[in-house]
C-alpha positions in Angstrom: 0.4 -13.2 -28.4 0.6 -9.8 -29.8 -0.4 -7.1 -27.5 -2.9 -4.2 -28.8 -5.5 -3.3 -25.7 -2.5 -3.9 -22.9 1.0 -3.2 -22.8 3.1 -6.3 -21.2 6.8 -5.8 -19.7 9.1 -7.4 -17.7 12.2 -6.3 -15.7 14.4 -7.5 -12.8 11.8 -9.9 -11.5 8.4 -7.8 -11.9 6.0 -7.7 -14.5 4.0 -4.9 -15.6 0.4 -5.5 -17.1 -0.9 -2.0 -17.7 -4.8 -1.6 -19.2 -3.9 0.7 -22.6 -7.0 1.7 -23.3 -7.3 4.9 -22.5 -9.4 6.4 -25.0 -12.5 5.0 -23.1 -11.2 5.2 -19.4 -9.5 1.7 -20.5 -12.8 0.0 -20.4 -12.1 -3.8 -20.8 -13.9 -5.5 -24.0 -13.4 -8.9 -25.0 -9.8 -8.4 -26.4 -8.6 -6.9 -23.5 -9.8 -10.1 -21.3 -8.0 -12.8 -23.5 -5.3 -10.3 -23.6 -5.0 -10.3 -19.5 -5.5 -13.5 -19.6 -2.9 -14.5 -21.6 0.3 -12.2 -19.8 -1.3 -13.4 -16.2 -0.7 -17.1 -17.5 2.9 -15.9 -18.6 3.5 -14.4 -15.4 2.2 -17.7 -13.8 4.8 -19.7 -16.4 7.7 -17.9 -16.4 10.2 -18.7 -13.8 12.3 -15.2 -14.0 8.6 -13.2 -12.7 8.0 -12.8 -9.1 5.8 -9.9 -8.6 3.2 -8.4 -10.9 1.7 -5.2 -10.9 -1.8 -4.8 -12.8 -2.3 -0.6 -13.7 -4.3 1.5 -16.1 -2.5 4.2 -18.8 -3.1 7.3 -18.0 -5.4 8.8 -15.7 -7.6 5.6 -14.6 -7.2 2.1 -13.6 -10.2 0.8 -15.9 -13.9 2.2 -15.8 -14.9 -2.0 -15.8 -16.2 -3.4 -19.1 -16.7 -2.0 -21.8 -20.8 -1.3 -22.5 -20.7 -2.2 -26.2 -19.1 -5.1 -25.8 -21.3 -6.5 -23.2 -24.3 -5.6 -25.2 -22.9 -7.6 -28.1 -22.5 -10.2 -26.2 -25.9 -10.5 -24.8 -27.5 -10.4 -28.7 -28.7 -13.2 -29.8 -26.2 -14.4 -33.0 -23.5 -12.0 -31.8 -20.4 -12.6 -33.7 -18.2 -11.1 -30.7 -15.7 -13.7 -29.8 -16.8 -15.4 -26.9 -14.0 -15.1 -24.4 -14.6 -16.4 -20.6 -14.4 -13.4 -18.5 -14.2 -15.4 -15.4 -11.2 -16.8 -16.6 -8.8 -13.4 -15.6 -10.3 -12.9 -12.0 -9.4 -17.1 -11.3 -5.8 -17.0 -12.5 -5.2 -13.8 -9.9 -6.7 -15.5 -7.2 -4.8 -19.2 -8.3 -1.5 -18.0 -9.4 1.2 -18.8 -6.8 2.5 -15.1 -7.4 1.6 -11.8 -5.8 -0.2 -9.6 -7.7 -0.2 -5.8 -7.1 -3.2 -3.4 -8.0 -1.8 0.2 -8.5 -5.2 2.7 -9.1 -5.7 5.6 -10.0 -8.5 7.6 -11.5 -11.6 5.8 -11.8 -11.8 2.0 -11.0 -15.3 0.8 -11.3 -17.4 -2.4 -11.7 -15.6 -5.1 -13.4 -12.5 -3.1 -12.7 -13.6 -3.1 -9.4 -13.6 -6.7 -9.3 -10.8 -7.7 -10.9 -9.0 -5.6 -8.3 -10.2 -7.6 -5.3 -9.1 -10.8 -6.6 -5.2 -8.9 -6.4 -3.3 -10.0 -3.5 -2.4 -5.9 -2.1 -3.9 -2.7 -4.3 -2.4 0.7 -3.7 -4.1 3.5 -4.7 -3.1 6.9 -5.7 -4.8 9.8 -3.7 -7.1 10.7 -7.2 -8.5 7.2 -7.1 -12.4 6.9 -6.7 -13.5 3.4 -6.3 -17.0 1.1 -6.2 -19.6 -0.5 -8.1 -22.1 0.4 -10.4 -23.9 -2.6 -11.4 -27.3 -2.0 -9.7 -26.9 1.4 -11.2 -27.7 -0.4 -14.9 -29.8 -3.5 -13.8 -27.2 -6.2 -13.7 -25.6 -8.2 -11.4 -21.8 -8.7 -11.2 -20.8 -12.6 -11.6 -17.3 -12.4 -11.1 -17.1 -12.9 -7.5 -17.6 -9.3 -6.5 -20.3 -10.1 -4.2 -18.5 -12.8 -2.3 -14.8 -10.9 -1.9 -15.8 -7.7 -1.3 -18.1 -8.9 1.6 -15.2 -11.2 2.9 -12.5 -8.3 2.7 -15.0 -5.2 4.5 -17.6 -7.3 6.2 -21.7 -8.2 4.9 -22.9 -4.4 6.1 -20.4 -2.3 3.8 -20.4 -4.4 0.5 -24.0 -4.0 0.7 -24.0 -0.2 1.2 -21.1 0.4 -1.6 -23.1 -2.6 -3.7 -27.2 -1.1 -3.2 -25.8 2.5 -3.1 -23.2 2.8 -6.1 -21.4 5.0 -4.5 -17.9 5.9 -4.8 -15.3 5.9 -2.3 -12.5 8.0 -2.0 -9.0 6.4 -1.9 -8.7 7.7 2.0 -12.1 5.9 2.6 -11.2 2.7 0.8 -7.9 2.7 2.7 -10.2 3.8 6.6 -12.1 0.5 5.6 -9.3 -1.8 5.0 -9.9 -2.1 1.2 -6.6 -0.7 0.2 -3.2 -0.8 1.4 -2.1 2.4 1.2 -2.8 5.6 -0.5 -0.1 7.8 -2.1 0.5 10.6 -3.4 -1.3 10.4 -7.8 2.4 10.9 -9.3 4.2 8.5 -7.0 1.8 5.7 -7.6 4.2 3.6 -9.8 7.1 4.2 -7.9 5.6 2.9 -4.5 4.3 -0.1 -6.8 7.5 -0.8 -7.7 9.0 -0.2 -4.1 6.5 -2.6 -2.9 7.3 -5.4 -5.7 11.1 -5.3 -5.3 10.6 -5.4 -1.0 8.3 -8.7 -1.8 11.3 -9.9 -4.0 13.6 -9.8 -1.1 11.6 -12.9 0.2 10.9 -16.1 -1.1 8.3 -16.5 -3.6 7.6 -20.1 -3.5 6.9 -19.2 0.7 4.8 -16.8 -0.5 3.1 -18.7 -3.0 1.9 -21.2 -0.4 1.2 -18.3 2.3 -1.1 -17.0 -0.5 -3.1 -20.0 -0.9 -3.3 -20.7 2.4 -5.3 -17.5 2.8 -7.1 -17.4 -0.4 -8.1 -20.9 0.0 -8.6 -21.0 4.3 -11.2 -18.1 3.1 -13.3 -20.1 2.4 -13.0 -22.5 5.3 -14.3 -22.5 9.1 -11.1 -22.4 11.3 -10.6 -25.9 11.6 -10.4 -26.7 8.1 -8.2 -23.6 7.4 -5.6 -24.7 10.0 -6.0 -28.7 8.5 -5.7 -26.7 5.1 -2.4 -24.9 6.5 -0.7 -28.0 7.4 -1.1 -29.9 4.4 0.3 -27.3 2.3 3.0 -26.6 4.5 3.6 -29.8 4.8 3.7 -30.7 1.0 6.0 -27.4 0.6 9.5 -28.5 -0.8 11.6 -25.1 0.6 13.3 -24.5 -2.5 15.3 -21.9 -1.5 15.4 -22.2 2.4 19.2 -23.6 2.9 20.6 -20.7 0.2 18.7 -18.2 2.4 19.2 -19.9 6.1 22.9 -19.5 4.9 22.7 -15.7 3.9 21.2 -15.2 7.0 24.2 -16.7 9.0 26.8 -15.3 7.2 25.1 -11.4 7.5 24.9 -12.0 11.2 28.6 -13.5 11.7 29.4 -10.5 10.0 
């Protein structure tokens, strides 16, 4: 696919998926979402990707969906091409890959969301972050509810949710929402630091580590720990005896 709302790279393992829209605060329309959909499948695909890292151009992560194009899609007869928006947030959450959020600027309703389904988000100290559904009489369907509450607790998704306020990045880091919080200008670089420390270890490992959380979410503890063991269980170590090797030789030496 030919890229025109994101710009799609990849180098030394990690793949960069940056918003490049930002004209309108990168504000996602219907062409951005195939688009994202399309590079996180090649990321899911393509054997030489490890790590991705989801960004914004310029001075914002994404100010959510675009108005207009949601509009159009709610006319009757639209003739905006129906894309399932759903489809982005469930191929983060799936994909046996982490996935890095790196925010700056604004990152707001559906941006907001797609960020939660990321597996770590770093955010650069300029980043204000929340949801402003209510704010416009809708209702997020993306999962927003359901992840934000799981990651912060039932009492603060409701207060960012009824309030639509906007945290700070020092808040959303207090709160456990993100990672870490950096300096604006150093934003890609920790991203990158980040990526290449995860590359270190074994992705497969961490593929099955992530679904093992993801998936043991949504569980009571005994069926998170049954869920544990089956996948660990089913995991083929791909890489264990190369790196079980490594590790002997480093510590003869």
């Amino acid at each position: 696919m030919e890229y025109k709302k994101i710009i799609f790279e990849v180098k030394d393992g990690i793949a960069k998926i940056i918003i490049n829209r930002p004209e309108v605060k990168n504000a996602m329309d219907g062409q951005t979402f195939t688009e994202l959909i399309d590079a996180f499948k090649e990321v899911e695909n393509n054997e030489q990707i490890g790590v991705a890292i989801l960004s914004g151009a310029g001075n914002n992560f994404s100010a959510g969906a675009d108005i207009k194009f949601i509009a159009k899609l709610r006319e009757s007869g639209s003739d905006e091409p129906k894309v399932d928006i759903e489809d982005v947030f469930e191929i983060i959450d799936k994909i046996e890959k982490p996935v890095i959020a790196a925010i700056n600027g604004y990152c707001i309703a559906g941006a907001f969301e797609l960020v939660l389904t990321c597996d770590m988000i770093i955010a650069g100290e300029n980043a204000r972050i929340g949801d402003t559904h209510a704010r416009l009489g809708l209702v997020m369907s993306a999962g927003g509810t359901q992840r934000l509450a799981r990651q912060v607790g039932a009492m603060k998704a409701k207060e960012m949710f009824f309030t639509c306020d906007l945290l700070s990045a020092k808040e959303a880091e207090r709160i456990g929402l993100v990672n870490k919080v950096v300096a604006s200008e150093k934003l890609d670089e920790e991203a990158e630091n980040l990526a290449r420390k995860i590359l270190g270890n074994s992705i497969p490992a961490i593929g099955v580590i992530k679904s093992c959380i993801n998936q043991g979410m949504m569980l009571d503890l005994e069926s998170g720990l049954k869920l544990e063991k089956e996948l660990a269980s089913a995991f083929t170590y791909p890489d264990r005896e190369e790196r079980m090797k490594a590790l002997a030789n480093k510590k003869k030496g």
